[in-house]
C-alpha positions in Angstrom: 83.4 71.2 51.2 82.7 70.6 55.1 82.0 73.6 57.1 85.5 73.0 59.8 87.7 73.2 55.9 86.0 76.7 55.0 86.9 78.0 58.5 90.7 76.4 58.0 90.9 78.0 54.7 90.2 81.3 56.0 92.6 81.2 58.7 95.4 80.3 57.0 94.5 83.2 54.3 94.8 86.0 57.6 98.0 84.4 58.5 99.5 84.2 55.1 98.7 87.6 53.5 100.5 90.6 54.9 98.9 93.2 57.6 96.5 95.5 55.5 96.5 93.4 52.5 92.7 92.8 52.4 92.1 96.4 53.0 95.3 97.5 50.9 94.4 100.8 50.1 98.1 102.3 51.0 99.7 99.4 49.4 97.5 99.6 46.0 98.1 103.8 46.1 101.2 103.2 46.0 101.4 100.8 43.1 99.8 103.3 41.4 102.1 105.7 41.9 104.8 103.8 40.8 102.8 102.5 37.3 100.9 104.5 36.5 100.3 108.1 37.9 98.2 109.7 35.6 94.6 109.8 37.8 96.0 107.7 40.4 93.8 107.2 42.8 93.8 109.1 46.5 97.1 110.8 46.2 96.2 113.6 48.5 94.7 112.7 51.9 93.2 115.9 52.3 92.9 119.4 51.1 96.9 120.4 51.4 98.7 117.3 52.2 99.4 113.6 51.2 99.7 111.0 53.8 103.0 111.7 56.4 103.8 114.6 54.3 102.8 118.4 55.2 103.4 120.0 52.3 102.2 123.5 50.6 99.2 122.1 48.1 98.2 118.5 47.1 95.8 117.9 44.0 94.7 115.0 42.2 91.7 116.2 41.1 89.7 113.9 43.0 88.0 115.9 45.7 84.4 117.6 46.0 85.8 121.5 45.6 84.4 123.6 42.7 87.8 123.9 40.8 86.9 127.7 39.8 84.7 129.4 41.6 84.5 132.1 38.7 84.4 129.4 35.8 80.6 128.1 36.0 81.1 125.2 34.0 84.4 124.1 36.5 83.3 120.6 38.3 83.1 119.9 42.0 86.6 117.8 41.3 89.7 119.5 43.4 91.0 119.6 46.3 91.4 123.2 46.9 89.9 125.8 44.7 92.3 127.4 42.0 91.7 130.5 39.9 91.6 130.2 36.0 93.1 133.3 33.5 91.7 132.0 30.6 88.8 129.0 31.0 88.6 128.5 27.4 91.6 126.0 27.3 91.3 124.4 30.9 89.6 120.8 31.3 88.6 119.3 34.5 89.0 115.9 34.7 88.6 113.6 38.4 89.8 111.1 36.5 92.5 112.3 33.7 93.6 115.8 35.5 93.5 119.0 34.5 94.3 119.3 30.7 95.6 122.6 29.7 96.0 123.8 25.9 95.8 127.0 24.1 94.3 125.2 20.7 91.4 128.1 20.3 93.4 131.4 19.8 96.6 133.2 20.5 96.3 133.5 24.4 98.0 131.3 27.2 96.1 129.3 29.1 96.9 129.4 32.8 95.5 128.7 36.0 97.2 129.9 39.4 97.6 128.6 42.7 98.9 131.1 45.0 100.1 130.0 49.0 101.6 132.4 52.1 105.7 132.4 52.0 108.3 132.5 54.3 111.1 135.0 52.8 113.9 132.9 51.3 112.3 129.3 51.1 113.0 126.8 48.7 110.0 125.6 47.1 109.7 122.0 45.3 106.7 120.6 43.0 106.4 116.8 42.1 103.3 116.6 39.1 102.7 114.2 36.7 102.2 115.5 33.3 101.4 114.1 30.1 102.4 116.2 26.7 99.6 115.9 24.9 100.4 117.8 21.9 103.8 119.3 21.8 105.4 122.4 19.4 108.2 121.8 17.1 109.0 125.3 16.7 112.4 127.4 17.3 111.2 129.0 20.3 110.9 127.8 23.7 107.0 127.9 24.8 106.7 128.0 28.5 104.5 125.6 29.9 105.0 126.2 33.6 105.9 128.9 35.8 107.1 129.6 39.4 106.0 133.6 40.6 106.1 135.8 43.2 103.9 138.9 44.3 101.0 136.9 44.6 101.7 135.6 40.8 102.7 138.9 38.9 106.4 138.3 39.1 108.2 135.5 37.0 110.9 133.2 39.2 111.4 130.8 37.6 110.2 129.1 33.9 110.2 125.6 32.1 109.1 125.4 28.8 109.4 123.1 25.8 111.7 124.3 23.0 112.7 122.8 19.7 116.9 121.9 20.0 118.1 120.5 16.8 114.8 118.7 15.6 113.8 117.8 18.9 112.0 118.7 21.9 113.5 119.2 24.8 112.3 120.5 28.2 113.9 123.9 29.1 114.3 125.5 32.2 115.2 129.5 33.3 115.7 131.2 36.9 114.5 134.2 35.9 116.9 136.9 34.5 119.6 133.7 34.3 120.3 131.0 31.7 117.9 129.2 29.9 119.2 125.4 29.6 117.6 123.0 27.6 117.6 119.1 28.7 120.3 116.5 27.2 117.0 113.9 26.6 114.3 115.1 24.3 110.6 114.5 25.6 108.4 112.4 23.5 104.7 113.6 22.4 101.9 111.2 23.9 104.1 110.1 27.3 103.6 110.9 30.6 106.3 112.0 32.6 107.1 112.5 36.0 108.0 116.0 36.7 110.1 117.7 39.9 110.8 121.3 39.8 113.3 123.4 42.4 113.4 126.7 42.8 115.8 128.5 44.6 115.4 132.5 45.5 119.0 134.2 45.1 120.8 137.1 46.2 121.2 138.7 43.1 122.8 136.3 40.5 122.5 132.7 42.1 118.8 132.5 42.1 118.4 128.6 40.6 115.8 126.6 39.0 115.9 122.2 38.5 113.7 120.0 36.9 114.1 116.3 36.6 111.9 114.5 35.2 111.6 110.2 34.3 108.8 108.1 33.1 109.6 106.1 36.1 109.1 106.6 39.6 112.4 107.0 40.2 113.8 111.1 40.5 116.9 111.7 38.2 119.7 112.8 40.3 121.7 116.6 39.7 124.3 115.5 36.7 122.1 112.3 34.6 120.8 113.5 31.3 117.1 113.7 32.9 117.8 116.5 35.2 118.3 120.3 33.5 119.2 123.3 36.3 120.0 127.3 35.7 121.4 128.4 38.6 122.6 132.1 37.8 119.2 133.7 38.0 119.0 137.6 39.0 115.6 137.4 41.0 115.7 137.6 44.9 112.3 136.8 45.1 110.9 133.7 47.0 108.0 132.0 44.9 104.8 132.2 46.3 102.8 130.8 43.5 102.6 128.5 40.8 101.0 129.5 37.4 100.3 126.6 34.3 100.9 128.6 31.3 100.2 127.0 28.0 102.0 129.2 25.3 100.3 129.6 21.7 102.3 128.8 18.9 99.9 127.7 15.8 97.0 126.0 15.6 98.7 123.0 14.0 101.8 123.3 16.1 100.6 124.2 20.1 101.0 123.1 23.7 98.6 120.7 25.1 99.3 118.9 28.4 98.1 117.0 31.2 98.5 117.3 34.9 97.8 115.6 37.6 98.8 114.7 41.2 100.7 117.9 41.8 102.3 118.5 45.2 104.2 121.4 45.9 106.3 121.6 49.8 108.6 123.9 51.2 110.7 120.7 51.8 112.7 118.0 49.6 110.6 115.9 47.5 113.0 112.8 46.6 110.7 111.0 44.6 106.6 110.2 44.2 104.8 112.1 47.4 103.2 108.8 49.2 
């Protein structure tokens, strides 16, 4: 092939593909996002944001932060630096996540993230979470809460709970309602996740979750969105605590996160 065709080839390549498609790193994030979220790459800019988007934390586990700097064997993979209860059960993972289980004994495993509050602000979290290894037992084992008072005061909590064979994800404002799901959740799948929670005046507090194995956020009323909305806490949250709740050694929570955004703000689908 003459040199004057390689030159015409090329040319018509730069007009035909669209702006940014050779670099493509937005367009092949958010591709990602969409297929597959578990360890997508880049889905935090920066220490506390994703691209265009403020926010309260970002994580994806793909920074060059210590994780924990009171767990020695933590690696250089987050964002921002979290603080572990119980490191026995906690994994580190740039690539997977964080996996959190409590397989070893009778203690939750939890790890905190803890931010500055405005009195009365709705908080949101987007995460994507894979259930690992999930309990078929008759009570509901939290596996996520929202807190207060620097993390010593329950908000809000979604757990997993056993509802007529199956597993369901249930969520509780705290000192309201617990309300299990319509749509049972399915060992082995990765979901995505949003959380809401609202502070109340004394018996409206309210706590959502919605949650799809698509990128697309279940809207208040479809079987894939679960809400409690007559909590008694006034409390705004000011924390967010990953609490993996014993149950047996043959029958315990084991999950998956990654990509976890929390704002102060709507999140109407994946953070991009």
């Amino acid at each position: 092939m003459g040199t004057d065709m390689r030159y015409l080839i090329i040319a018509l390549l730069v007009l035909v593909l669209p702006t940014g498609a050779l670099a493509g790193s937005q367009q092949i994030r958010q591709v990602v996002g969409m297929a597959k979220v578990q360890g997508a790459s880049d889905f935090c800019a920066s220490a506390n944001s994703t691209p265009g988007t403020t926010g309260v934390l970002c994580e994806d586990f793909e920074g060059d932060t210590l994780c924990d700097a009171d767990y020695p064997s933590a690696p250089s993979v987050c964002r921002s630096q979290w603080t572990t209860a119980d490191t026995a059960g906690i994994v580190f993972d740039g690539t997977a996540g964080m996996e959190v289980n409590a397989y070893s004994n009778a203690d939750a495993k939890a790890i905190y993230w803890i931010w500055t509050e405005s009195t009365g602000e709705t908080h949101e979290l987007y995460t994507s979470i894979k259930l690992v290894n999930i309990p078929i037992v008759a009570t509901a084992k939290t596996i996520l809460t929202f807190r207060s008072n620097n993390g010593a005061t329950i908000v809000g909590t979604v757990s997993l709970v056993n509802s007529s064979g199956t597993v369901k994800i249930q969520v509780q404002a705290a000192g309201g309602t617990a309300v299990p799901s319509i749509t049972a959740v399915t060992e082995g799948t990765t979901y995505n996740l949003w959380v809401k929670v609202v502070p109340g005046t004394g018996s409206n507090a309210e706590m959502h979750v919605a949650y799809s194995t698509t990128s697309t956020k279940p809207t208040d009323g479809s079987d894939n969105y679960v809400k409690s909305t007559n909590g008694t806490t006034t409390a705004t949250a000011d924390s967010i605590r990953w609490d993996v709740e014993y149950s047996s050694a043959a029958q315990c929570s084991d999950i998956t996160v990654d990509n976890i955004f929390v704002d102060n703000a709507s999140i109407s689908g994946i953070p991009q």
